[in-house]
C-alpha positions in Angstrom: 11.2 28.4 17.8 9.9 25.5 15.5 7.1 23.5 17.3 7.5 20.3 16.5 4.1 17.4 17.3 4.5 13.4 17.3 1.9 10.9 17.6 3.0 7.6 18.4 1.6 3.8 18.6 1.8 0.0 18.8 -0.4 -2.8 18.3 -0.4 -4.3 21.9 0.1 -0.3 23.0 2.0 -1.6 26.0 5.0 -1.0 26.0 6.6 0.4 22.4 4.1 3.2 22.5 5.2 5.2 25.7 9.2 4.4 25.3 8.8 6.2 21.8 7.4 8.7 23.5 9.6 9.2 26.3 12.4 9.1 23.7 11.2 11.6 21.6 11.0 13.7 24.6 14.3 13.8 25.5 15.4 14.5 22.4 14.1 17.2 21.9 15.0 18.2 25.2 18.5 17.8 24.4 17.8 19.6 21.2 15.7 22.4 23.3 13.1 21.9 20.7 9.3 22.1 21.4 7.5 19.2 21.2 4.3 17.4 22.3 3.9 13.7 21.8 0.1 11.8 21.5 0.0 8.4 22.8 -2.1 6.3 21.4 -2.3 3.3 23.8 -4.0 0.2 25.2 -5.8 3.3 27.7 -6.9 4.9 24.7 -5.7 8.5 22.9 -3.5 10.4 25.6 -2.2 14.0 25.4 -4.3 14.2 22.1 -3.2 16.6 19.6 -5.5 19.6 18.7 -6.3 21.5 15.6 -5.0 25.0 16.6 -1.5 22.8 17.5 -1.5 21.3 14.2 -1.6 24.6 12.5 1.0 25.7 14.2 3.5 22.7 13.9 6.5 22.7 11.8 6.5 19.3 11.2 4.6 16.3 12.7 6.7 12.9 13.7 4.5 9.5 13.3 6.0 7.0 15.2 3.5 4.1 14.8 3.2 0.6 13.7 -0.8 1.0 13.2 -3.3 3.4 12.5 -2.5 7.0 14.0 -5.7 8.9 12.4 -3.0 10.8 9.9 -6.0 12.0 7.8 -5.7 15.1 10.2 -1.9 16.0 9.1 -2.9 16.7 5.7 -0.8 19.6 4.2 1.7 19.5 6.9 5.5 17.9 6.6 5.5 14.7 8.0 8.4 11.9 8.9 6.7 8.0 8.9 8.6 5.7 11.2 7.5 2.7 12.9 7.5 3.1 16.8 10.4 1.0 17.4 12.7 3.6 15.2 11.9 6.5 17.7 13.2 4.4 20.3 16.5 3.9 18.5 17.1 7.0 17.0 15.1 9.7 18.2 17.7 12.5 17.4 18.1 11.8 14.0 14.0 12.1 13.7 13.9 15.6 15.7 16.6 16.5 13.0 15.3 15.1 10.0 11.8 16.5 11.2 13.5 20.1 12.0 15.1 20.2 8.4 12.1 19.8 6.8 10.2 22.6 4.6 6.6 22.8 4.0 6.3 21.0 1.1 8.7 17.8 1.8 7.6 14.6 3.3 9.7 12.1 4.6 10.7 10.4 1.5 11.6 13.7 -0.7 14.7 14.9 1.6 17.9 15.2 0.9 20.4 11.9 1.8 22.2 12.7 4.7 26.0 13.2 4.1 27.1 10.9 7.5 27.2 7.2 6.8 25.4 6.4 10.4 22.6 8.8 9.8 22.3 7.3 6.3 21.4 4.1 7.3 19.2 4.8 10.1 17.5 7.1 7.1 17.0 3.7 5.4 15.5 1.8 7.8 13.2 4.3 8.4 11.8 4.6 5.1 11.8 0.7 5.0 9.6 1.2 8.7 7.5 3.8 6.8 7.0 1.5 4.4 5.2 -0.8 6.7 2.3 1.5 6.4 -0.1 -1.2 4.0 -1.2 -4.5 5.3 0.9 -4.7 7.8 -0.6 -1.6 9.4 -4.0 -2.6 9.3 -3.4 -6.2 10.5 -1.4 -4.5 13.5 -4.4 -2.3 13.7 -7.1 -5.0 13.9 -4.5 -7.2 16.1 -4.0 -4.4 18.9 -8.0 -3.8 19.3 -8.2 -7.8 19.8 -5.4 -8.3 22.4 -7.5 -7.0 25.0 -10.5 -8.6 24.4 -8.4 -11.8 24.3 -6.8 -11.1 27.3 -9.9 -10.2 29.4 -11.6 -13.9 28.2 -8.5 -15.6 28.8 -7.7 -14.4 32.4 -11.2 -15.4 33.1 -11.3 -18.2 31.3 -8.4 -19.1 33.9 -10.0 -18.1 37.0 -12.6 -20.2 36.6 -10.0 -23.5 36.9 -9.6 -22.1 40.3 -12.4 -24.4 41.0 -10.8 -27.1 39.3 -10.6 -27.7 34.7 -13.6 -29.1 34.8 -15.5 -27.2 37.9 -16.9 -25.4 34.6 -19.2 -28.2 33.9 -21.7 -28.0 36.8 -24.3 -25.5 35.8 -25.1 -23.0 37.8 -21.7 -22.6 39.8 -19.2 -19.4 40.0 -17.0 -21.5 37.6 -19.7 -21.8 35.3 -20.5 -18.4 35.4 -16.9 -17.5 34.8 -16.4 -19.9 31.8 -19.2 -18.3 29.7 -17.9 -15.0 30.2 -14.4 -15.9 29.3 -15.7 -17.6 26.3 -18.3 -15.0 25.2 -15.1 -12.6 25.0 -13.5 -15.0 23.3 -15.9 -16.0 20.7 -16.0 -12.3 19.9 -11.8 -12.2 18.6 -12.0 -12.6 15.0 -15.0 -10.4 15.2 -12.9 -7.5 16.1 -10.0 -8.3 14.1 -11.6 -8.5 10.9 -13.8 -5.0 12.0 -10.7 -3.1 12.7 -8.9 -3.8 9.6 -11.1 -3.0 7.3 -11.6 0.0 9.3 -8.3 0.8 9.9 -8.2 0.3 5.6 -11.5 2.7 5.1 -12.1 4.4 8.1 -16.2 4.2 9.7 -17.8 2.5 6.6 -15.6 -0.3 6.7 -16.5 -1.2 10.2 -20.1 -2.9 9.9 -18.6 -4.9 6.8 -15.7 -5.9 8.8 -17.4 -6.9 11.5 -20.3 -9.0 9.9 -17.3 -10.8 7.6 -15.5 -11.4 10.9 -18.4 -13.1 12.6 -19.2 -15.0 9.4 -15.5 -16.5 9.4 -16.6 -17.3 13.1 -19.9 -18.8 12.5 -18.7 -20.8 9.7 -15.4 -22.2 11.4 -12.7 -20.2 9.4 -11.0 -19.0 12.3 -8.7 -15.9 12.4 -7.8 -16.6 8.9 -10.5 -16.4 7.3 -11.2 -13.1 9.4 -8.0 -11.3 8.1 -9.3 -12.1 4.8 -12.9 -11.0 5.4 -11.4 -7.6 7.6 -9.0 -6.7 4.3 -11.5 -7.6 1.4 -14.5 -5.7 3.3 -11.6 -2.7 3.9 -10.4 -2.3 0.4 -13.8 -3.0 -0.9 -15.4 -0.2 1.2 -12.3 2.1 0.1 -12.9 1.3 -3.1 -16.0 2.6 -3.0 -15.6 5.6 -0.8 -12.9 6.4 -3.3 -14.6 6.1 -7.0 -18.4 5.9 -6.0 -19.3 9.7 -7.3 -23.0 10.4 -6.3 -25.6 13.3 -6.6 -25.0 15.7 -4.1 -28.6 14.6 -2.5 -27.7 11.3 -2.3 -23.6 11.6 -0.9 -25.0 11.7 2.4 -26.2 8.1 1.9 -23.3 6.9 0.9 -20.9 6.1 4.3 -24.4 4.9 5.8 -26.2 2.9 3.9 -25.3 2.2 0.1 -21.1 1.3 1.6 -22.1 -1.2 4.6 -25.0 -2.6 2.4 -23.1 -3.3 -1.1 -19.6 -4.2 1.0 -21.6 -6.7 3.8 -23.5 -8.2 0.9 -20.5 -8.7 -1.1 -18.3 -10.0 1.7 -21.2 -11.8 3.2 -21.6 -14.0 -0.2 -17.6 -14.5 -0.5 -17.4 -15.9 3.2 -20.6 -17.8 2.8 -20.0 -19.8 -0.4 -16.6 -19.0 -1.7 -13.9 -18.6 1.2 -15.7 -19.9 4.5 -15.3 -23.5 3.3 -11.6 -23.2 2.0 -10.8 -21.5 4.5 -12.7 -23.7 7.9 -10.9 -26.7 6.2 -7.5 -25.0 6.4 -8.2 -24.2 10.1 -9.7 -27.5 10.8 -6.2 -29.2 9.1 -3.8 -26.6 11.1 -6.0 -27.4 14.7 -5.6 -31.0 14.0 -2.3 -31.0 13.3 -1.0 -28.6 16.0 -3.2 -31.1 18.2 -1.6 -34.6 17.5 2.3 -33.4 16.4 4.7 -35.7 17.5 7.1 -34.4 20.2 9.9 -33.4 17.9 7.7 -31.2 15.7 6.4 -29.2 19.0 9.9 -28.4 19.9 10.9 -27.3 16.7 7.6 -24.9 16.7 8.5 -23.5 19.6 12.3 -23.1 19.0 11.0 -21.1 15.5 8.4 -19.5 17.9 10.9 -18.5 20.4 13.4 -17.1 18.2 10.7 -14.9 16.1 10.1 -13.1 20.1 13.3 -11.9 19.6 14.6 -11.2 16.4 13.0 -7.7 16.8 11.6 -7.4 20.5 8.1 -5.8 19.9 8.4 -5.3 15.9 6.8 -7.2 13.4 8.3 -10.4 13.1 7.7 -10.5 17.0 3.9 -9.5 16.7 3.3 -12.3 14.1 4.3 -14.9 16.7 2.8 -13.3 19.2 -0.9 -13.2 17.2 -0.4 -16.8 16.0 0.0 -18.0 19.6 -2.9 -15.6 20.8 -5.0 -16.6 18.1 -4.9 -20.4 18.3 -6.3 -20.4 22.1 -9.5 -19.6 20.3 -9.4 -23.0 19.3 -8.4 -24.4 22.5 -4.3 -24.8 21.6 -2.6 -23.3 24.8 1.1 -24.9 23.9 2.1 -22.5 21.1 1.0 -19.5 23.6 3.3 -20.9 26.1 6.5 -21.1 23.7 5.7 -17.5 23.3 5.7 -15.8 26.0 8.4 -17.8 27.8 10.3 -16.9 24.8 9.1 -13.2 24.9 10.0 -12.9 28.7 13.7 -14.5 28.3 15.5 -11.5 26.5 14.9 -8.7 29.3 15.3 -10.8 32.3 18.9 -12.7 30.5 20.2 -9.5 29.7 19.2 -8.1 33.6 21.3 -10.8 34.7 24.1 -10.0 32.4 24.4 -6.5 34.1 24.0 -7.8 37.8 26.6 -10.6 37.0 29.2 -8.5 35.5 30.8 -4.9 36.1 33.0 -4.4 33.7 30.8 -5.3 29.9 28.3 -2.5 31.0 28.2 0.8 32.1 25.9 2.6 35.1 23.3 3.5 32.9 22.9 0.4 31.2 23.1 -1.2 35.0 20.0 1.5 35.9 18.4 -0.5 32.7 19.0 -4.2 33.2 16.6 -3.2 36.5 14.0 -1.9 34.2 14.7 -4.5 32.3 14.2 -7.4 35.1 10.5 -5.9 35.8 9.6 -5.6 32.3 10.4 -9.4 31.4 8.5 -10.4 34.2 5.5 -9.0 33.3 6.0 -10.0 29.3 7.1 -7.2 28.2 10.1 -8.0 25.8 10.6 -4.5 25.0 12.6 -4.2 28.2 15.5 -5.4 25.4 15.4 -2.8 23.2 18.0 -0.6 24.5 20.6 -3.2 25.0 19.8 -4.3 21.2 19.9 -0.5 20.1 23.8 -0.1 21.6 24.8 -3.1 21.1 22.6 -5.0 18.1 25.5 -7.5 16.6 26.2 -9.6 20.5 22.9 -9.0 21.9 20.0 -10.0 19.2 22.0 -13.4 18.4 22.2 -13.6 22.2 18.5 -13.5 22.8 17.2 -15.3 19.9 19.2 -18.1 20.8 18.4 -18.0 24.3 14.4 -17.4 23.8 14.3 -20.3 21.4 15.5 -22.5 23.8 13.1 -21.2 26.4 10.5 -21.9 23.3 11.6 -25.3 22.5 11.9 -26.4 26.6 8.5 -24.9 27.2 7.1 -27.4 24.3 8.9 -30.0 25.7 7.7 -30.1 28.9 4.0 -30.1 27.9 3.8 -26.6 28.8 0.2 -24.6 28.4 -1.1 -21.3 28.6 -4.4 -20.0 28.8 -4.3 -16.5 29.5 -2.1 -14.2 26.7 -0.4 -11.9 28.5 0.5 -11.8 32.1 4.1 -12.9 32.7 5.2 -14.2 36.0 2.4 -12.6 37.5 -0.6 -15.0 35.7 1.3 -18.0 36.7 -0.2 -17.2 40.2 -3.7 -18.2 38.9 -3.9 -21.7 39.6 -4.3 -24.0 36.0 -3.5 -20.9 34.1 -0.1 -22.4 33.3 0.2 -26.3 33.1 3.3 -27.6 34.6 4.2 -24.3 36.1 7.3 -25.7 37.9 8.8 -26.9 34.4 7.5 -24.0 32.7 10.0 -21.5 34.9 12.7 -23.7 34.4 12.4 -23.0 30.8 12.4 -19.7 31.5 15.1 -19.5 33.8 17.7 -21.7 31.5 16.3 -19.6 28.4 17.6 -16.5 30.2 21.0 -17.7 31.6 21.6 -18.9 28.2 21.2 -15.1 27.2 23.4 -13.9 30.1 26.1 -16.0 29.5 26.2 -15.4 25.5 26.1 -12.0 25.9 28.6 -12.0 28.8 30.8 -13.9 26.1 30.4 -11.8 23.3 30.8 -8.8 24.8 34.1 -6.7 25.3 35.0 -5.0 28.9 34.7 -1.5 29.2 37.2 0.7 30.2 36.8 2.9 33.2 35.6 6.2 31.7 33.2 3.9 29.8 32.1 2.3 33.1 31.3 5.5 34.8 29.1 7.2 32.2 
């Protein structure tokens, strides 16, 4: 029997990274095909594959949208997809991974005959294709969520006291505030370290980091640490790559004479070549997200909302997402709002599509839209994806139209947010959300307008349909 091993990954490893998983699972159940599956989530490397399994392996599936340590797979077939494809079509991956020889790789195999299993070929390779920049921005992006999210639930529960409880030194709130902020002022930090390591591996770490705490230091913001994070990475690559020592000296070389030429180099580009450009570009974007007129706030969170779910969890998703969690660095909490009442509409609309109606969806996808209800109350927008899978043509239009109304509304009503992630559940810390009442009406409308669209667009079912 061919052994088959998958590893798979997301950059907020919430969600994305255990339904791949779970898919892959049954597939090859179905198939009665061995596999075993690493996670590699926001807990951390679970069920981690081991050298004597790797051997073994016919073929390895990598599932991931960031960084899944692949240097370890040398030598053995492997299919590249992001983690959102094993969700859709895990069968076609178990096959397209069984059919492989020792020598193939994903992109050498033969086109698949079937029409339908030629297209999802194709948006896999485009998904494997994903495996550059955008990679190693998810990679830095999923190593700062939590950071950001441990400073800005903190932050929040020191309003408890009151917004400006904070102020009196010496108090719980006090206390609370600096530790929120000390997280915090460490994001940019991590996001430019774990690009450029997720780009050259250990040596591009210290750069990173030190470029990243420049960009902070000198007011560049998250920009100027994705630049700093990807020119210390390829830089330190660069080196690691064509840098041919002595065999006495090699050693040195991931060390001491990497970090030292990279941080100096990147240290001297952030200091008098990109820090300024780059803190004035910040300082323009701050200002102007600050004092937009009413009209322009809608509109950024109608674009906002609608980027949540064009691809529930995928990239175009994730770049909203780190735009809103980036900017409450700087103390802009409206854009963070827009997104995750926009990110929270699609799973909870489509729930009340399937409670509302029993003839557009069948008992599994009933089963679902309760999954789904849970999961877009805590945030979790992913709770969409297998309504979008079976259904992609009603249901994406459907939930970008009703998440970019739940966008726009929440920017409307002065909405704020000051904690990243959460869902329903942070709205129970008091000040967390500003206008909290509004805030779930935007919500709320954003969802029914999902329900009803979908409810509109799609057909009835007939009865054998129904009982599946």
């Amino acid at each position: 029997m061919k052994k088959l091993l998958a590893v798979t990954a997301c950059p907020t490893g919430i969600a994305h990274t255990y339904m791949a998983a779970e898919a892959l699972q049954q597939a090859a159940k179905k198939k009665d095909v061995s596999i075993k599956v690493e996670t590699r989530g926001s807990v951390g490397v679970e069920n981690r594959l081991t050298e004597e399994e790797i051997a073994e392996a016919h073929a390895i599936i990598i599932a991931a949208d960031m960084d899944a340590d692949e240097e370890r797979f040398k030598g053995k077939p492997v299919v590249r997809v992001g983690a959102g494809e094993a969700i859709k079509a895990a069968d076609q991956l178990i096959d397209r991974a069984l059919a492989m020889k020792a020598s193939e790789t994903a992109a050498t195999q033969s086109k698949p005959s079937d029409y339908v299993e030629n297209v999802q070929k194709l948006k896999s390779e485009r998904s494997a294709g994903r495996t550059g920049p955008y990679k190693h921005l998810m990679s830095g992006v999923s190593f700062m969520i939590p950071i950001v999210v441990a400073g800005g639930l903190i932050i929040a529960c020191s309003f408890l006291f009151g917004i400006y409880a904070f102020q009196q030194e010496g108090t719980l709130a006090w206390g609370l505030k600096k530790i929120g902020d000390s997280a915090m002022g460490l994001m940019v930090t991590v996001l430019s370290g774990y690009i450029a390591y997720s780009i050259a591996d250990r040596p591009g770490l210290a750069p990173g980091l030190i470029g990243g705490a420049l960009s902070s230091a000198l007011g560049a913001g998250f920009l100027g640490g994705i630049f700093s994070g990807f020119l210390a990475g390829y830089l330190a690559k660069l080196l690691k790559d064509k840098l041919h020592l002595p065999k006495s000296l090699e050693s040195l070389k991931p060390i001491l004479i990497i970090p030292f030429v990279t941080t100096l180099v990147v240290g001297l580009m952030m200091v008098f070549v990109i820090g300024t450009p780059f803190s004035m570009l910040m300082n323009a974007l701050v200002d102007w997200l600050k004092n937009m007129g009413t009209a322009n706030a809608i509109l950024l969170g109608v674009i906002m909302g609608a980027m949540m779910a064009t691809d529930m969890g995928g990239p175009i998703n994730k770049a909203a997402y780190t735009v809103g969690t980036a900017l409450i660095a700087s103390s802009i909490y409206a854009p963070m709002a827009a997104v995750m009442a926009a990110g929270m509409t699609p799973p909870i609309g489509l729930a009340i599509a399937t409670f509302a109606s029993k003839k557009k969806f069948n008992r599994e996808e009933k089963e679902a839209g309760k999954a789904a209800l849970v999961l877009g109350l805590s945030f979790i927008t992913e709770g969409a994806i297998p309504f979008a899978a079976a259904d992609p043509i009603r249901v994406i239009p459907s939930c970008m139209v009703g998440s970019a109304i739940a966008g726009g509304l929440a920017e409307a009503f002065g909405c704020l947010l000051r904690a990243p992630h959460g869902g329903l559940f942070v709205m129970l810390i008091p000040n967390a959300v500003s206008n909290v009442f509004l805030y779930l009406v935007a919500i709320a409308i954003g969802a029914v307008v999902t329900a009803l669209m979908v409810l509109a667009l799609k057909k009835d079912k007939t009865q054998e349909q129904l009982t599946k």
